[in-house]
N, C-alpha and C positions, 0 to 999 in steps of 0.2 A: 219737493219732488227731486229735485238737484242733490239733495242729500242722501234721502233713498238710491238713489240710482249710486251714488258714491258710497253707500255702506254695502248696498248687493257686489259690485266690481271689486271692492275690498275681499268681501267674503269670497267669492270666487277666484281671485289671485291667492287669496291664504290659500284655501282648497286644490288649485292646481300645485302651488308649492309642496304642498304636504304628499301630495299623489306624488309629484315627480319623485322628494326624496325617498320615498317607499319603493319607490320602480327599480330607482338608484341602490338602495340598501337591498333590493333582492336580487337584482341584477349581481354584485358584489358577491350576495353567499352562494348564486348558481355559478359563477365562472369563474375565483377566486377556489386556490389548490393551495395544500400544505402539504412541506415534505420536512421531514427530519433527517438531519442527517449524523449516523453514528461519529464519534469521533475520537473517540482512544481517551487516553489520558492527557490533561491538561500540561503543556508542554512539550508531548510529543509532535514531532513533524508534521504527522498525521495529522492532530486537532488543528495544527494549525491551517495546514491542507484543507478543513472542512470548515475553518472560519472565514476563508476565503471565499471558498465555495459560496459558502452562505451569504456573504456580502455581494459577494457577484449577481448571485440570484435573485435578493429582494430590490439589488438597484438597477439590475437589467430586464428582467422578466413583470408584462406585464399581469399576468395572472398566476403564476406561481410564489411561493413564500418557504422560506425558511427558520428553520432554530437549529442549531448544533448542540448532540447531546454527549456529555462528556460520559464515559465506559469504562472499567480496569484496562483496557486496551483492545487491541485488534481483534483477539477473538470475540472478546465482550462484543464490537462492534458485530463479530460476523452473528452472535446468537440473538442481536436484534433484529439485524435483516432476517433471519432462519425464523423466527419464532412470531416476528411483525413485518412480513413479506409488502403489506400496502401502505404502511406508514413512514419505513426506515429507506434510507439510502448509506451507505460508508464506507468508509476506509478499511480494507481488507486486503490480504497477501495471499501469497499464490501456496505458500504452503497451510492455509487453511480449506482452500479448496480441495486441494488434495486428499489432506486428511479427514477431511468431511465426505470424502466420497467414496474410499476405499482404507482410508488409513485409523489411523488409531480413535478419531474422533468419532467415526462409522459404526466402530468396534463398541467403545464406550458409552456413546448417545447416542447409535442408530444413525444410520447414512444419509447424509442431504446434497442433492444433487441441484438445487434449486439456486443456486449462486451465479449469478451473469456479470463479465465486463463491462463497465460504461465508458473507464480511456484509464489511462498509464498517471500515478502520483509519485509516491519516493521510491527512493533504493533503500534494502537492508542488504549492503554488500559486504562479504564477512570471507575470512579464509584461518588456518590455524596460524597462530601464533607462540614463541616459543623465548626465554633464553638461553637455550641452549644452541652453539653456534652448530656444534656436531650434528644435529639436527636438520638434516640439509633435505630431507624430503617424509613423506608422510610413513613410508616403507620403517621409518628409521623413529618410529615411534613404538615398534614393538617392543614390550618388557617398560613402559612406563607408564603415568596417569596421563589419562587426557580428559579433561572440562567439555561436558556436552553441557545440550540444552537441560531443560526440566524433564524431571518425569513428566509426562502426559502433555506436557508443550506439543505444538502440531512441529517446530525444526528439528526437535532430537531424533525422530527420524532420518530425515537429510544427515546430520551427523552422522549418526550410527551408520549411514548407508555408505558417505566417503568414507568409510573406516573400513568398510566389511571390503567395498571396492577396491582399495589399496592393499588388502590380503591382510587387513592387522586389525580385525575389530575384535576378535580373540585371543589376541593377545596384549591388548593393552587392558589395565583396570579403567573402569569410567566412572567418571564422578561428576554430580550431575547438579546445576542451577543456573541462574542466567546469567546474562553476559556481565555484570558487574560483579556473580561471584564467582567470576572465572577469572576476572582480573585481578580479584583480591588472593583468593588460592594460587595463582601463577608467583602472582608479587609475593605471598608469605612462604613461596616452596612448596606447597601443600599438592601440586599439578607440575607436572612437566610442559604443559601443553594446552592450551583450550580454544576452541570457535571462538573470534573474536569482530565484529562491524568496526568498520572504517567508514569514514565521510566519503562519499561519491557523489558526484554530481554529471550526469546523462553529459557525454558519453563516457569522457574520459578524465575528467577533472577527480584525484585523490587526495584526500588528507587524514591523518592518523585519528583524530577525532580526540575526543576526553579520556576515555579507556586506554587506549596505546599514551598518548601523551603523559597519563598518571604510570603507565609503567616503565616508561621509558625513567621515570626518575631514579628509579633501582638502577638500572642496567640497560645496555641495549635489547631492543627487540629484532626477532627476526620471523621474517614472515615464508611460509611455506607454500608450494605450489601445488594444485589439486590437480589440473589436466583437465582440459577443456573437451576431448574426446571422453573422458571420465564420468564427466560432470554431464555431458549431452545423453551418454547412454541411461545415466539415471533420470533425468527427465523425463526420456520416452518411458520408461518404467513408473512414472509415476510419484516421484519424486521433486521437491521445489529447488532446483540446482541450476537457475539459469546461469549461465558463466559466460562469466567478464572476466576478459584483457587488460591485466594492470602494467603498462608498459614499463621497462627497467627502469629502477631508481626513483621511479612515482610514489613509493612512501616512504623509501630513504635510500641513498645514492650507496651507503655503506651496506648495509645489513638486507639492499633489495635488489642489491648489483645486478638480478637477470629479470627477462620479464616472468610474472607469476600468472596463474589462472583462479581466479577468485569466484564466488559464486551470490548471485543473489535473489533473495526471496523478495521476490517483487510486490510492491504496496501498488494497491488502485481503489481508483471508485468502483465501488460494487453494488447492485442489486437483485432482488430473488428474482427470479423470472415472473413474478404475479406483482412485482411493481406497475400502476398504469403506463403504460408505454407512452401516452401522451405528456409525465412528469421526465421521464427520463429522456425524449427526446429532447425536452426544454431545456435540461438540466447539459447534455452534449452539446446544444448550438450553444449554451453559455459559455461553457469548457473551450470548445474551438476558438468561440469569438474573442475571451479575453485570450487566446494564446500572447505570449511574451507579456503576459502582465504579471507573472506571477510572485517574481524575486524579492518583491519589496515584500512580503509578505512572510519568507523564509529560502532560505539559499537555493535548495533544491526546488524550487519554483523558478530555476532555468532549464528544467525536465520541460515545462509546458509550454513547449510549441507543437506545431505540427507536424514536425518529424519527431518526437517523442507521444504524446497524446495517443495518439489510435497502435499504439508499440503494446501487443500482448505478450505476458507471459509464458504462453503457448499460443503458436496462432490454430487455434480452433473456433471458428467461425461462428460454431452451435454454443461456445460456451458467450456470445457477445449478446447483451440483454436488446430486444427487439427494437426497443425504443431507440437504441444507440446504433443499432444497425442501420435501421431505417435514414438515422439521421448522415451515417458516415455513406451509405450508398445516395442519397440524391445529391450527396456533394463532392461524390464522385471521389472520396478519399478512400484509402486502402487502407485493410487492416494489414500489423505486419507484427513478423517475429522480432522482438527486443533483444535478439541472443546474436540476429545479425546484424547488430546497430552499435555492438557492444563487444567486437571482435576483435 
């Protein structure tokens, strides 16, 4: 009898075990989220920005998950958010919004207006560079070659636009690829002149970076000033020209003797507006809560504190994705303009 009664109690503890782990494993697939996050290419700022991210998330969040997917780059990133609105989160800059929504990307594949802020990641801070010392302002590029972006790149717009704004986009030839074959053309003679990124770190920390640093090995470089009045009016037009203050002699005390106005196409987390708002709120209290954890991870991961994070590219309110809204209003944080934090 004594034994009976010990194989029924047996069988009935197997049984509730096996219920509970079932309850447990359903529990898990009902409440349990996955998000991906775009990520550029492998070595960019950016992936690394989103392997952060991704680490943050699966060790702080408990019902959210992540993977980082690596992309040809930002745009790459922005046509997975565009084309997988509930799956994708990433790394995306402000002149891809742009031109997805009126500009050349609009024109080419049809207009997407479905792109939202989630908080502020790196700078692409870039102004024209030159060795030519005569060269002392952008006016004084008429009658020679200047290095834009790519064709059908979402900056060579911006380009072309300080060009046209400075009264000289017709009269310079343009010649066109990206920033490392504007370094090579500059260095082999082939350009007078090309858009070129420097290292920035929010607010005001500059350095030359690998590009200037490999051309400086020919000859000095000098850096030219766009105007910060300039730079604002193309913005409001519709242009990714937020401008930064590079105080004198910030990237070199000879060849940068005054202060310059620089501009930058600003990098963020982004997602479509038909992201779950419940992922992207999760994804913002992350973002906040690790604020000042970011640098061990990559330099400009001393952007991520609180007074950089909630810093938009434009402060338009409609373009900030609901989820992140939601989360920066009960915490009583402000969105704000990046262009006056960078002045």
């Amino acid at each position: 009898m004594r034994s009976r009664t010990l194989v029924i109690v047996l069988v009935v503890s197997i049984a509730l075990l096996i219920c509970g782990a079932v309850h447990n494993q359903l529990c898990w697939s009902a409440e349990k989220k996955q998000v991906k996050i775009a990520g550029g290419r492998v070595g960019d700022p950016w992936y690394v920005f989103a392997q952060a991210l991704s680490y943050f998330i699966n060790k702080r969040s408990d019902w959210l998950r992540s993977e980082v997917v690596a992309t040809p780059g930002i745009t790459g990133n922005s046509e997975l958010i565009k084309t997988r609105p509930k799956e994708y989160i990433g790394l995306t800059c402000f002149s891809n919004v742009v031109q997805w929504r009126h500009g050349i990307f609009a024109k080419t594949r049809g207009p997407y207006y479905g792109l939202r802020f989630i908080a502020n990641a790196n700078s692409m801070t870039q102004t024209i560079v030159t060795y030519d010392p005569k060269i002392k302002s952008v006016r004084d590029l008429a009658g020679k070659k200047v290095h834009v972006g790519r064709k059908g790149a979402t900056n060579t717009p911006d380009h072309e636009a300080i060009l046209k704004e400075w009264g000289v986009l017709d009269k310079v030839t343009l010649v066109h690829g990206g920033y490392g074959g504007g370094k090579a053309k500059l260095r082999d003679g082939l350009v007078d002149a090309t858009f070129m990124i420097f290292d920035h770190i929010y607010p005001a920390n500059f350095k030359k970076g690998a590009f200037i640093t490999e051309l400086e090995t020919k000859k000095p470089v000098y850096f030219l000033d766009l105007d910060r009045e300039k730079l604002l009016k193309l913005r409001k037009e519709g242009f990714a020209t937020l401008p930064v203050r590079v105080p004198a002699g910030a990237l070199d005390p000879k060849t940068q003797p005054n202060e310059i106005w620089a501009y930058n196409d600003v990098v963020f987390f982004g997602a479509d507006e038909q992201m779950d708002e419940d992922i992207v709120y999760e994804v913002t209290r992350i973002i906040c809560e690790t604020a000042g954890q970011w640098t061990k991870w990559h330099p400009q991961g001393a952007h991520m504190t609180m007074d950089f994070i909630p810093a938009m590219f434009l402060l338009e309110p409609a373009w900030v994705h609901p989820g992140a809204k939601k989360y920066y209003d009960e915490h009583h944080i402000q969105l704000k303009d990046l262009a006056e934090l960078l002045r």
